[in-house]
N, C-alpha and C positions, 0 to 999 in steps of 0.2 A: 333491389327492392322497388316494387310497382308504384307507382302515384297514385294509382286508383286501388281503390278496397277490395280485398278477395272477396268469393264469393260467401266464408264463413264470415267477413266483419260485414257484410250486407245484410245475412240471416239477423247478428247480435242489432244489427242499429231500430229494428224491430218496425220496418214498413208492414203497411197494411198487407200489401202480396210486394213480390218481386221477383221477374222473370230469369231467365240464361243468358249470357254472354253482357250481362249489365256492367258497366263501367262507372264510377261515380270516383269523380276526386276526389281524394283526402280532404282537399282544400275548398269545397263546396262546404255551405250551410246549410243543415237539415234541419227545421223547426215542426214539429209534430209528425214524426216520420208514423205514426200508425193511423192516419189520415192519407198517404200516400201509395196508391200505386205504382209500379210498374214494369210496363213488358220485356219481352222479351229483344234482344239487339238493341241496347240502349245505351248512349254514351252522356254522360255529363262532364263537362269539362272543370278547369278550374276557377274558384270564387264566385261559384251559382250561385241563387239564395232558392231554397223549395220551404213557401209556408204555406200550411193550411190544406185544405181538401184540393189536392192535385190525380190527375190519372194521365200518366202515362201511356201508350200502345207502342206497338212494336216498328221497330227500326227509326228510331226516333234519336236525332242530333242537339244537343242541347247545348249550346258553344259559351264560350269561357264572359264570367261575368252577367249572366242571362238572369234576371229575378224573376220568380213565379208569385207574386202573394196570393194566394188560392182560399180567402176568408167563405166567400161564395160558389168557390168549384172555379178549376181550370180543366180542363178536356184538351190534351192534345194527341189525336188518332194517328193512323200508321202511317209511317214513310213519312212524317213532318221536320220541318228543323227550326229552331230558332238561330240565327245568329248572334253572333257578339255582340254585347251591352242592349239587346231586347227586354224591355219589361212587360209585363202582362200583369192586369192588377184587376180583381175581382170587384173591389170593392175600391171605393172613396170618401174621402172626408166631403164637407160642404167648406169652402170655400171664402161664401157670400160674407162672409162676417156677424149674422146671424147665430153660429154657433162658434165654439170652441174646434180645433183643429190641434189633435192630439192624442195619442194612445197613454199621455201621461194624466190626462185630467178626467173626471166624471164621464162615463156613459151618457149622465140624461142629459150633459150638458154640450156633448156630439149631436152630428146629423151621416153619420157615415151609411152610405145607399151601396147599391151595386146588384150583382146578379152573375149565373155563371158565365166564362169565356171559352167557346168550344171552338177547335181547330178541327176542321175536318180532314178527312185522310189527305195528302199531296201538299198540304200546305208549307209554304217556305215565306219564313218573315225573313226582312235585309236586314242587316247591321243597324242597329241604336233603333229600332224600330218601336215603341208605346204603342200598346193595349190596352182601350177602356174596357171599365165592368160594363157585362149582360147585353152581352152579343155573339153571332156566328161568325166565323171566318168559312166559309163555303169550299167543299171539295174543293182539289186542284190551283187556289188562289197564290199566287205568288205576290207577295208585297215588296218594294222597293227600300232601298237603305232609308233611314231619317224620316221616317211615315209616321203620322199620327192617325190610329186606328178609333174612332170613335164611335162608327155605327156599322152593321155587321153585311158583308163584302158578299157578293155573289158569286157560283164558281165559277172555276177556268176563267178567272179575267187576273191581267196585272195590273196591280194598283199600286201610285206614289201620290208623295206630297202630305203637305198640311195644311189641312184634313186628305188624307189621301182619296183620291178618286180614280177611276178606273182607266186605263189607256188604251188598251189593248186585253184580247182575248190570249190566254195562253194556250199552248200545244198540247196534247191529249199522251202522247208519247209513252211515259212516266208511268199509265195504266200498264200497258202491255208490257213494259219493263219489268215491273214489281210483278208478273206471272211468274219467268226465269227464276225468281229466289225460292227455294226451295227450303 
Protein backbone atom coordinates (compact mmCIF):
# COMPACT_ATOMS: atom_id res chain seq x y z
CA UNK A 1 0.00 0.00 0.00
CA UNK A 2 1.32 3.42 -1.38
CA UNK A 3 1.54 6.56 1.10
CA UNK A 4 0.45 8.72 -1.40
CA UNK A 5 -3.17 8.79 -3.05
CA UNK A 6 -4.00 7.01 -6.24
CA UNK A 7 -4.98 8.74 -8.89
CA UNK A 8 -8.77 7.79 -8.21
CA UNK A 9 -8.59 9.26 -4.24
CA UNK A 10 -7.18 12.63 -5.97
CA UNK A 11 -10.24 12.70 -8.56
CA UNK A 12 -12.78 12.09 -5.08
CA UNK A 13 -10.68 14.76 -2.82
CA UNK A 14 -12.33 17.23 -5.57
CA UNK A 15 -9.38 19.83 -6.42
CA UNK A 16 -10.09 22.47 -8.67
CA UNK A 17 -8.06 20.57 -11.71
CA UNK A 18 -5.20 18.06 -11.02
CA UNK A 19 -2.54 16.85 -13.35
CA UNK A 20 -0.52 13.11 -14.15
CA UNK A 21 1.92 11.58 -12.25
CA UNK A 22 0.77 13.74 -8.89
CA UNK A 23 1.79 12.38 -5.72
CA UNK A 24 0.30 13.77 -2.55
CA UNK A 25 0.62 12.12 1.01
CA UNK A 26 -1.96 10.61 2.91
CA UNK A 27 -0.60 12.53 5.50
CA UNK A 28 -0.61 16.07 4.02
CA UNK A 29 -3.63 18.69 5.00
CA UNK A 30 -6.06 19.70 2.22
CA UNK A 31 -8.25 22.79 3.33
CA UNK A 32 -10.50 23.78 0.41
CA UNK A 33 -9.09 21.39 -2.18
CA UNK A 34 -11.68 23.18 -4.96
CA UNK A 35 -9.58 26.25 -4.72
CA UNK A 36 -6.56 24.22 -5.60
CA UNK A 37 -4.67 23.42 -8.61
CA UNK A 38 -2.48 21.35 -9.84
CA UNK A 39 0.01 20.09 -12.51
CA UNK A 40 1.33 17.80 -13.85
CA UNK A 41 4.83 15.79 -12.10
CA UNK A 42 4.08 16.91 -8.76
CA UNK A 43 5.07 15.56 -5.46
CA UNK A 44 3.80 16.59 -1.93
CA UNK A 45 5.33 15.12 0.67
CA UNK A 46 4.38 14.31 4.13
CA UNK A 47 2.50 16.84 6.83
CA UNK A 48 2.04 19.67 4.15
CA UNK A 49 -0.57 22.02 4.97
CA UNK A 50 -2.40 23.44 1.23
CA UNK A 51 -5.21 26.32 2.22
CA UNK A 52 -6.77 28.57 0.24
CA UNK A 53 -6.41 29.74 -3.49
CA UNK A 54 -3.06 27.67 -4.38
CA UNK A 55 -1.78 26.87 -8.24
CA UNK A 56 0.33 24.62 -8.66
CA UNK A 57 2.68 23.85 -12.43
CA UNK A 58 4.33 21.13 -13.41
CA UNK A 59 7.42 19.45 -11.97
CA UNK A 60 7.06 20.90 -8.78
CA UNK A 61 8.70 19.42 -5.17
CA UNK A 62 6.81 20.28 -2.36
CA UNK A 63 8.87 18.65 0.63
CA UNK A 64 7.75 17.20 3.86
CA UNK A 65 6.19 19.84 6.40
CA UNK A 66 5.91 22.76 3.84
CA UNK A 67 2.67 25.28 4.66
CA UNK A 68 0.98 26.95 1.86
CA UNK A 69 -1.77 29.48 3.46
CA UNK A 70 -3.04 30.78 0.00
CA UNK A 71 -6.08 33.19 1.60
CA UNK A 72 -4.75 35.83 -1.31
CA UNK A 73 -3.34 33.36 -4.01
CA UNK A 74 -0.06 31.37 -4.05
CA UNK A 75 1.61 30.84 -7.70
CA UNK A 76 4.21 28.33 -7.70
CA UNK A 77 5.28 27.82 -11.64
CA UNK A 78 7.38 25.02 -13.36
CA UNK A 79 10.41 23.23 -12.10
CA UNK A 80 10.04 24.94 -8.42
CA UNK A 81 10.68 23.36 -5.00
CA UNK A 82 10.10 24.14 -1.72
CA UNK A 83 12.04 22.57 0.96
CA UNK A 84 11.38 21.28 4.36
CA UNK A 85 9.54 23.28 6.92
CA UNK A 86 9.13 26.54 4.14
CA UNK A 87 6.05 28.58 4.78
CA UNK A 88 4.54 30.87 2.35
CA UNK A 89 1.70 32.91 3.80
CA UNK A 90 -0.52 35.21 1.48
CA UNK A 91 -1.85 36.99 3.96
CA UNK A 92 -1.22 38.50 7.79
CA UNK A 93 -2.64 39.44 10.86
CA UNK A 94 -1.61 43.03 12.20
CA UNK A 95 0.46 42.65 14.95
CA UNK A 96 0.74 46.40 16.34
CA UNK A 97 -1.74 45.74 19.03
CA UNK A 98 -4.21 47.88 17.39
CA UNK A 99 -6.34 45.09 16.38
CA UNK A 100 -7.26 41.75 17.66
CA UNK A 101 -4.95 38.81 16.22
CA UNK A 102 -7.01 35.77 15.46
CA UNK A 103 -9.10 33.71 13.24
CA UNK A 104 -11.25 32.92 16.57
CA UNK A 105 -12.53 36.52 17.28
CA UNK A 106 -14.58 39.14 14.97
CA UNK A 107 -13.65 40.13 11.42
CA UNK A 108 -14.05 43.90 12.16
CA UNK A 109 -12.14 43.55 15.02
CA UNK A 110 -8.91 42.06 12.67
CA UNK A 111 -6.56 43.99 10.42
CA UNK A 112 -5.39 41.02 8.36
CA UNK A 113 -3.66 42.44 4.85
CA UNK A 114 -1.71 40.50 2.25
CA UNK A 115 -1.74 40.04 -1.42
CA UNK A 116 -0.75 37.16 -3.95
CA UNK A 117 2.75 35.15 -3.65
CA UNK A 118 4.06 34.18 -7.01
CA UNK A 119 7.12 31.79 -7.58
CA UNK A 120 8.28 32.03 -10.96
CA UNK A 121 9.44 29.12 -12.92
CA UNK A 122 13.37 27.83 -11.51
CA UNK A 123 12.72 28.96 -8.22
CA UNK A 124 14.19 26.85 -5.29
CA UNK A 125 13.41 28.06 -1.59
CA UNK A 126 16.19 26.30 1.21
CA UNK A 127 14.86 24.59 4.22
CA UNK A 128 12.71 26.56 7.01
CA UNK A 129 12.64 29.32 4.50
CA UNK A 130 9.17 32.21 5.39
CA UNK A 131 7.32 33.96 2.73
CA UNK A 132 5.54 37.22 3.26
CA UNK A 133 2.21 38.16 1.46
CA UNK A 134 2.13 40.15 -2.06
CA UNK A 135 5.26 39.68 -3.62
CA UNK A 136 7.36 38.13 -6.65
CA UNK A 137 9.93 35.62 -6.18
CA UNK A 138 11.60 36.15 -9.82
CA UNK A 139 12.46 33.35 -12.49
CA UNK A 140 15.54 31.36 -11.79
CA UNK A 141 15.96 32.75 -7.91
CA UNK A 142 17.30 30.42 -5.56
CA UNK A 143 16.91 31.34 -1.88
CA UNK A 144 19.14 30.00 1.07
CA UNK A 145 18.18 27.80 4.20
CA UNK A 146 16.63 30.03 7.19
CA UNK A 147 15.69 33.21 4.75
CA UNK A 148 13.07 35.60 5.67
CA UNK A 149 11.33 36.54 2.34
CA UNK A 150 9.75 39.95 2.78
CA UNK A 151 9.93 41.96 -0.34
CA UNK A 152 9.93 40.40 -3.79
CA UNK A 153 13.59 39.02 -5.29
CA UNK A 154 14.85 39.47 -8.73
CA UNK A 155 15.86 36.81 -11.08
CA UNK A 156 18.75 34.44 -11.38
CA UNK A 157 20.17 35.95 -8.20
CA UNK A 158 20.76 33.85 -4.83
CA UNK A 159 19.66 35.28 -1.91
CA UNK A 160 20.09 34.54 2.16
CA UNK A 161 19.68 35.83 5.57
CA UNK A 162 17.21 37.98 7.49
CA UNK A 163 15.73 39.78 5.61
CA UNK A 164 17.47 37.85 2.88
CA UNK A 165 19.36 39.96 0.38
CA UNK A 166 21.15 39.00 -2.69
CA UNK A 167 24.78 37.50 -2.91
CA UNK A 168 25.42 36.30 -5.85
CA UNK A 169 23.97 35.66 -9.50
CA UNK A 170 22.82 32.22 -10.24
CA UNK A 171 23.67 29.86 -13.21
CA UNK A 172 21.33 29.80 -16.20
CA UNK A 173 21.99 25.89 -16.72
CA UNK A 174 18.54 24.60 -15.31
CA UNK A 175 16.92 26.43 -18.58
CA UNK A 176 18.46 24.19 -21.19
CA UNK A 177 18.04 21.23 -18.74
CA UNK A 178 14.21 21.44 -18.52
CA UNK A 179 14.24 21.35 -22.82
CA UNK A 180 15.56 17.34 -22.37
CA UNK A 181 12.11 16.55 -20.29
CA UNK A 182 9.89 15.49 -22.59
Amino acid sequence: MSSFYTEEELKKIGFKSVGHEVYISKKASIYSPEKISIGNHVRIDDFCILSGNIEIGNYVHIAAYVALYGKEGIKISDFCGCSARCTIYSATDDFSGEYMVSPMVPEELTNVTGGKVTLEKFVQLGVNTVVMPNLTIEEGTSVGAMSFINKSLEKWGIYVGIPCRRIKDRKKNIEDLSKNIK
